[in-house]
mmCIF file as gemmi writes it, N, C-alpha and C atoms, coordinates in Angstrom:
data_model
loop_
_atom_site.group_PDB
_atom_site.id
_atom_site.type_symbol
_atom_site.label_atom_id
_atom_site.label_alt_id
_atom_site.label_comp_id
_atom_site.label_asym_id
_atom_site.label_entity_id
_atom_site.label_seq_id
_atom_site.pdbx_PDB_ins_code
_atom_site.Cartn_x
_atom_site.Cartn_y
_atom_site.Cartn_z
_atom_site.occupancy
_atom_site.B_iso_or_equiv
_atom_site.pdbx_formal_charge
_atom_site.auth_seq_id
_atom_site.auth_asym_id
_atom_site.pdbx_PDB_model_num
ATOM 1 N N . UNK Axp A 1 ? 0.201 -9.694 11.1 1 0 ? 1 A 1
ATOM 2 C CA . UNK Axp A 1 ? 1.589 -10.028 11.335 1 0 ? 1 A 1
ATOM 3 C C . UNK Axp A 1 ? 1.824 -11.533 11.171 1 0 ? 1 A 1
ATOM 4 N N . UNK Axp A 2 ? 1.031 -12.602 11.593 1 0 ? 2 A 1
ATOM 5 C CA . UNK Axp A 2 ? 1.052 -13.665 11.549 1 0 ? 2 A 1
ATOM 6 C C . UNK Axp A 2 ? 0.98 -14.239 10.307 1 0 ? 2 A 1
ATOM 7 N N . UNK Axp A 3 ? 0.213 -13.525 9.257 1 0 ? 3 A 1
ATOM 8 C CA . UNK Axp A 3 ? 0.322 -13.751 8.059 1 0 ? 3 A 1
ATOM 9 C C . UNK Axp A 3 ? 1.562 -13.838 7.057 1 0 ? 3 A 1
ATOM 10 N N . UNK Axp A 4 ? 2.446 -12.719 7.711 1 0 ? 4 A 1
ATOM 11 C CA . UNK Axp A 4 ? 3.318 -11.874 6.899 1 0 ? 4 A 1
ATOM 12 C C . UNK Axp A 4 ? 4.82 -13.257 7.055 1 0 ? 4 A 1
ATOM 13 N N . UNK Axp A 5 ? 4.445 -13.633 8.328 1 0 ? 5 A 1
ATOM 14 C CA . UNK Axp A 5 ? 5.584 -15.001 8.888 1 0 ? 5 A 1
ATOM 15 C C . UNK Axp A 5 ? 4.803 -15.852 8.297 1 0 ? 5 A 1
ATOM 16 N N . UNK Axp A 6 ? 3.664 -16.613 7.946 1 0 ? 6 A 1
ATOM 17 C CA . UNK Axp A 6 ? 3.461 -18.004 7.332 1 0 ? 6 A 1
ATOM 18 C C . UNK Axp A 6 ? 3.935 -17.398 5.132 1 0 ? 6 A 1
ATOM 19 N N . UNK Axp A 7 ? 3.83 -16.104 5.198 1 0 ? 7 A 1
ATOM 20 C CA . UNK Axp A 7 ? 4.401 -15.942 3.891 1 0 ? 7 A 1
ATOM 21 C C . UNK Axp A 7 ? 5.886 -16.292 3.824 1 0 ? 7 A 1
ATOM 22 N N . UNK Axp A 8 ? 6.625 -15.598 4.649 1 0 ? 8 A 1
ATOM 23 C CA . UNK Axp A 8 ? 8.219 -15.979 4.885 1 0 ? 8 A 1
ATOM 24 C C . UNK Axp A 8 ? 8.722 -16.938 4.818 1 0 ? 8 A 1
ATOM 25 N N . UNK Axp A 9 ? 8.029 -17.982 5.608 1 0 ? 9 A 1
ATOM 26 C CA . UNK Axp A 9 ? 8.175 -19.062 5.443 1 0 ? 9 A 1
ATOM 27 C C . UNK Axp A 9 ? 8.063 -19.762 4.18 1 0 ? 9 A 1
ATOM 28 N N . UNK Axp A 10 ? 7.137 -19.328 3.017 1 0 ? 10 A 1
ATOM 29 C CA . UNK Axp A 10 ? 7.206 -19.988 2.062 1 0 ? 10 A 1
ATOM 30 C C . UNK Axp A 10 ? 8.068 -20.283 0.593 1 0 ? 10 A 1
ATOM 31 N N . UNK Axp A 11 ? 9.01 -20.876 0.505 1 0 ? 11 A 1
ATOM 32 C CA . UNK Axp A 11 ? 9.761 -21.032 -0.347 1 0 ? 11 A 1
ATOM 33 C C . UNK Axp A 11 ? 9.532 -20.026 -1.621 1 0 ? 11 A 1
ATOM 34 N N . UNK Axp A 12 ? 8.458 -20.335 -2.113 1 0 ? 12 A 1
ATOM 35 C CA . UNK Axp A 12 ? 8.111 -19.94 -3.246 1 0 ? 12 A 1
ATOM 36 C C . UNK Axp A 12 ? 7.933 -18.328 -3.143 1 0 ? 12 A 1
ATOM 37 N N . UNK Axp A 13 ? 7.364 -17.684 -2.322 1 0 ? 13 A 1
ATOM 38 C CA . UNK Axp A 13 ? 6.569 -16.885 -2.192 1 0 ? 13 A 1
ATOM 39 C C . UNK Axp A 13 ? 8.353 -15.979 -1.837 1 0 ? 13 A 1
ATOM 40 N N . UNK Axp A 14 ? 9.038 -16.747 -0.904 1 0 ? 14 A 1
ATOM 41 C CA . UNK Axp A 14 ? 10.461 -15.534 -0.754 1 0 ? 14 A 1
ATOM 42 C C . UNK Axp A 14 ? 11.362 -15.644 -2.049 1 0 ? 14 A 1
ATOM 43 N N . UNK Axp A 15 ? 10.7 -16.444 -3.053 1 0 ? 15 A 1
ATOM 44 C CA . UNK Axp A 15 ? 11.849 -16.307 -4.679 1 0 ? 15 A 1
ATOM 45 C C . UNK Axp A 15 ? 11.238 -15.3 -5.425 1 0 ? 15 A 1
ATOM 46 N N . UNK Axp A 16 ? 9.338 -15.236 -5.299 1 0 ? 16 A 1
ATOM 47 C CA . UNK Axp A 16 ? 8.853 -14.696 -5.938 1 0 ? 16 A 1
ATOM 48 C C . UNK Axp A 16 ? 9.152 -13.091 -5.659 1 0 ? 16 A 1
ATOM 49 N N . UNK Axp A 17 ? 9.468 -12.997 -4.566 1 0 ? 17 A 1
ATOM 50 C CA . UNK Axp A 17 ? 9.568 -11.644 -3.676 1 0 ? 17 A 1
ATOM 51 C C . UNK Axp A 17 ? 10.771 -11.166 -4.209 1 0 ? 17 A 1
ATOM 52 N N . UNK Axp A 18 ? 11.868 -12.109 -4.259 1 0 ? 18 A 1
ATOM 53 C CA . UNK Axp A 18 ? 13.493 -11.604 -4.754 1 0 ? 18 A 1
ATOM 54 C C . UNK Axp A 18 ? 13.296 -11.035 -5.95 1 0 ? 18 A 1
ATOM 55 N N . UNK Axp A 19 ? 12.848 -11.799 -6.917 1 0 ? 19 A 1
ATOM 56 C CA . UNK Axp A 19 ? 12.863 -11.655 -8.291 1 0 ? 19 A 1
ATOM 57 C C . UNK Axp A 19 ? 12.13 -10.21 -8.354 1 0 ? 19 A 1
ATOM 58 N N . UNK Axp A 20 ? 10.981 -9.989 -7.805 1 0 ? 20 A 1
ATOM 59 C CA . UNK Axp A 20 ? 10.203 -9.12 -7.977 1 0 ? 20 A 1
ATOM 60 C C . UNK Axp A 20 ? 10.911 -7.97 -7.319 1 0 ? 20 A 1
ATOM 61 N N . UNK Axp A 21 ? 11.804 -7.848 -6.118 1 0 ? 21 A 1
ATOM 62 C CA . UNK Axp A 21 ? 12.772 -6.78 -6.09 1 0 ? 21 A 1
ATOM 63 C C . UNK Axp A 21 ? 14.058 -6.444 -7.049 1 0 ? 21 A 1
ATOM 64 N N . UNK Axp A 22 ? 14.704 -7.814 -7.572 1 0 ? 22 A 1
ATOM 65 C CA . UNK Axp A 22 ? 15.494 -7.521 -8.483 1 0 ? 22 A 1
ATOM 66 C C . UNK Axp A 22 ? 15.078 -6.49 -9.993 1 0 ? 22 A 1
ATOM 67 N N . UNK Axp A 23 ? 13.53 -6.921 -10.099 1 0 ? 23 A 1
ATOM 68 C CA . UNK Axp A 23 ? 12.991 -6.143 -11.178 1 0 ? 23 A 1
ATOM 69 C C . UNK Axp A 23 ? 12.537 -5.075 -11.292 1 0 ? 23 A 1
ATOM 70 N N . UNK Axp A 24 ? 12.553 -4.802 -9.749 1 0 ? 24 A 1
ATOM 71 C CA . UNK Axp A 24 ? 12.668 -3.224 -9.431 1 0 ? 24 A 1
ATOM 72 C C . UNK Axp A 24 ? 14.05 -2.489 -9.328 1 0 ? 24 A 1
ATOM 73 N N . UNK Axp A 25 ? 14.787 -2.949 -8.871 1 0 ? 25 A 1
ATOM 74 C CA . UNK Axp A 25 ? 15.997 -2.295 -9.101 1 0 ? 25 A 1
ATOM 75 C C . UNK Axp A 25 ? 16.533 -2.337 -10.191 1 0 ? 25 A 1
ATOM 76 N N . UNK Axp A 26 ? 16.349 -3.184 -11.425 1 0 ? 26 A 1
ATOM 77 C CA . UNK Axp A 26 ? 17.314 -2.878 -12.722 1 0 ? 26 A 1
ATOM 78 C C . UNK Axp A 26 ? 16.149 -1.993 -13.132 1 0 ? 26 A 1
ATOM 79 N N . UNK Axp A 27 ? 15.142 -1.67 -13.13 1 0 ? 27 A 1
ATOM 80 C CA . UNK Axp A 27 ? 13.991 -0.65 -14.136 1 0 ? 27 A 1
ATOM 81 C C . UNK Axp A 27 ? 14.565 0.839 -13.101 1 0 ? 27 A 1
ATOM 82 N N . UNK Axp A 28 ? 14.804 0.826 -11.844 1 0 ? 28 A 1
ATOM 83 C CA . UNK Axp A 28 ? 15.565 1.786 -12.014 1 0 ? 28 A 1
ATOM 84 C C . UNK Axp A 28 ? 16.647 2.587 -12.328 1 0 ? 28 A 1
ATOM 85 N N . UNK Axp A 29 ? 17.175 1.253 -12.135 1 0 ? 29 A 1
ATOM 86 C CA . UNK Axp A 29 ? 19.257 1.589 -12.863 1 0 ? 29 A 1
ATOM 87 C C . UNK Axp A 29 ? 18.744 2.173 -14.633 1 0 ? 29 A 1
ATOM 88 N N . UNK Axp A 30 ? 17.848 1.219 -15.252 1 0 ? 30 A 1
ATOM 89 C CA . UNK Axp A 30 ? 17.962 1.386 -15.889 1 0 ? 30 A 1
ATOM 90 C C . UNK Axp A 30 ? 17.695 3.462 -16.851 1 0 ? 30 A 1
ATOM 91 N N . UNK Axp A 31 ? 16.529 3.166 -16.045 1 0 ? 31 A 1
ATOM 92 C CA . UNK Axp A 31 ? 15.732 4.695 -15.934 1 0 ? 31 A 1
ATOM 93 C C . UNK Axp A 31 ? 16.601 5.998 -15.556 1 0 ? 31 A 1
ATOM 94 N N . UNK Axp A 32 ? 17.694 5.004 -13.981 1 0 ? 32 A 1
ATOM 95 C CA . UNK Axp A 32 ? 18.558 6.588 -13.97 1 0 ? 32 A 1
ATOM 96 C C . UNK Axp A 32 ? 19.625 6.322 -15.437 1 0 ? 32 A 1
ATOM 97 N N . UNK Axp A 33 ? 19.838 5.404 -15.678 1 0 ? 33 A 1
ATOM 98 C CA . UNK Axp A 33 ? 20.722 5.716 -16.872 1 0 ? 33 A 1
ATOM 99 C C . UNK Axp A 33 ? 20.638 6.359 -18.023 1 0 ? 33 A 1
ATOM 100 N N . UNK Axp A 34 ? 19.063 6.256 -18.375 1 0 ? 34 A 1
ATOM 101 C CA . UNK Axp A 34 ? 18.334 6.746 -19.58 1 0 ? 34 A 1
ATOM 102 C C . UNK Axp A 34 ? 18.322 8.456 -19.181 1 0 ? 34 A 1
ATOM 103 N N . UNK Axp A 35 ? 18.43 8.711 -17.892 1 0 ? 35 A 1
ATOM 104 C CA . UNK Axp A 35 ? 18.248 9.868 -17.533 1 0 ? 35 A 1
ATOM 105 C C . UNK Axp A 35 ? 19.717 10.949 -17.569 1 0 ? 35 A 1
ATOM 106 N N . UNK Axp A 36 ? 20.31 10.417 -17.303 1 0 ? 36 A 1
ATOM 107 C CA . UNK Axp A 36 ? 21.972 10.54 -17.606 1 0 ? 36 A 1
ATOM 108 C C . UNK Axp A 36 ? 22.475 10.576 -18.854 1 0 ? 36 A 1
ATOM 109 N N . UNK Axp A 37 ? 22 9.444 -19.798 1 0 ? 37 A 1
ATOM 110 C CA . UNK Axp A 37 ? 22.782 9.675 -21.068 1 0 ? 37 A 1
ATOM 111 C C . UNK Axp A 37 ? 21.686 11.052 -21.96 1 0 ? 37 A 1
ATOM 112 N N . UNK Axp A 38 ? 20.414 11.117 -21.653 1 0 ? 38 A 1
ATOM 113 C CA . UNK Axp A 38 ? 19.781 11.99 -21.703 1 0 ? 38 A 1
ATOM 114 C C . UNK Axp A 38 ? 20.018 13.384 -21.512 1 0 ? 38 A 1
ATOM 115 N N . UNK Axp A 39 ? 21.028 13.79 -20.491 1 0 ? 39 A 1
ATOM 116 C CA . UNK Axp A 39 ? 21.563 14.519 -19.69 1 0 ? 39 A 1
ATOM 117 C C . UNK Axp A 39 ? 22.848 15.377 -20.367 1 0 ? 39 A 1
ATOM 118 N N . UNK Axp A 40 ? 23.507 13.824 -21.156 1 0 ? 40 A 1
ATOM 119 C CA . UNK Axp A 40 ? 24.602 13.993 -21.812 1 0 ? 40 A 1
ATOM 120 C C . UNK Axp A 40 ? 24.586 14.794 -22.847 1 0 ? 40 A 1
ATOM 121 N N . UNK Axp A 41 ? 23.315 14.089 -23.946 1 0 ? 41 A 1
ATOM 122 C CA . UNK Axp A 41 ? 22.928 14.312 -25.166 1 0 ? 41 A 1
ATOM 123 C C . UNK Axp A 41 ? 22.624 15.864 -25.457 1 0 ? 41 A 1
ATOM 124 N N . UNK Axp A 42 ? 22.116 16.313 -24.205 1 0 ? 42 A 1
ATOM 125 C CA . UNK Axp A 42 ? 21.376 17.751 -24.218 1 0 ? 42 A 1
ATOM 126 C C . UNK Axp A 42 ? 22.644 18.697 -23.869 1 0 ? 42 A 1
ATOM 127 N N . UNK Axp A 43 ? 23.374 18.212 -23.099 1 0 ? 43 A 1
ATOM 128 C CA . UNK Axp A 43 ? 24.589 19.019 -22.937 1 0 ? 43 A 1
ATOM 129 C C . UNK Axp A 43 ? 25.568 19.212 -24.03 1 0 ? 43 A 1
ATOM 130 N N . UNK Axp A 44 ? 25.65 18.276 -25.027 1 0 ? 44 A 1
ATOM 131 C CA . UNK Axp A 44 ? 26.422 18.007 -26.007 1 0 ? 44 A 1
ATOM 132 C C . UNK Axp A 44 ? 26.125 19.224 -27.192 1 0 ? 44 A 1
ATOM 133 N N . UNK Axp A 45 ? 24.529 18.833 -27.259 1 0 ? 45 A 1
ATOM 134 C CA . UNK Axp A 45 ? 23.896 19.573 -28.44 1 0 ? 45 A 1
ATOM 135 C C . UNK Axp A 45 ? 23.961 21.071 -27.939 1 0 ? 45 A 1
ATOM 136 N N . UNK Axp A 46 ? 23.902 21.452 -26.852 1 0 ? 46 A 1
ATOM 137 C CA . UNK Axp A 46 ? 23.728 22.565 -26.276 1 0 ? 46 A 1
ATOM 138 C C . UNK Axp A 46 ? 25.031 23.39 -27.298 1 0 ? 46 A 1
ATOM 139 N N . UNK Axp A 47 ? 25.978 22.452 -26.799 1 0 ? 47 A 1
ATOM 140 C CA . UNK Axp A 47 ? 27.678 23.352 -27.304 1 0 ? 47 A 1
ATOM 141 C C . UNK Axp A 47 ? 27.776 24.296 -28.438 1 0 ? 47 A 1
């Protein structure tokens, strides 16, 4: 636990952390999107 607060504390280490969540959330936006227009495509062709 004590570790986890001298990380917090560190400038660098809470940008590196942001970034590295931001790059998780667009690979999923992106993924559900791919999954959706995917979704579309198959419904389309289906007709």
């Amino acid at each position: 636990m004590s570790r986890i607060r001298e990380l917090s504390v560190d400038e660098e280490t809470r940008r590196l952390a942001f970034v590295r969540e931001r790059a998780l959330r667009n690979k999923v936006s992106f993924l559900d999107d791919a999954k959706r227009e995917g979704e579309q495509l198959g419904i389309e062709k289906g007709r």
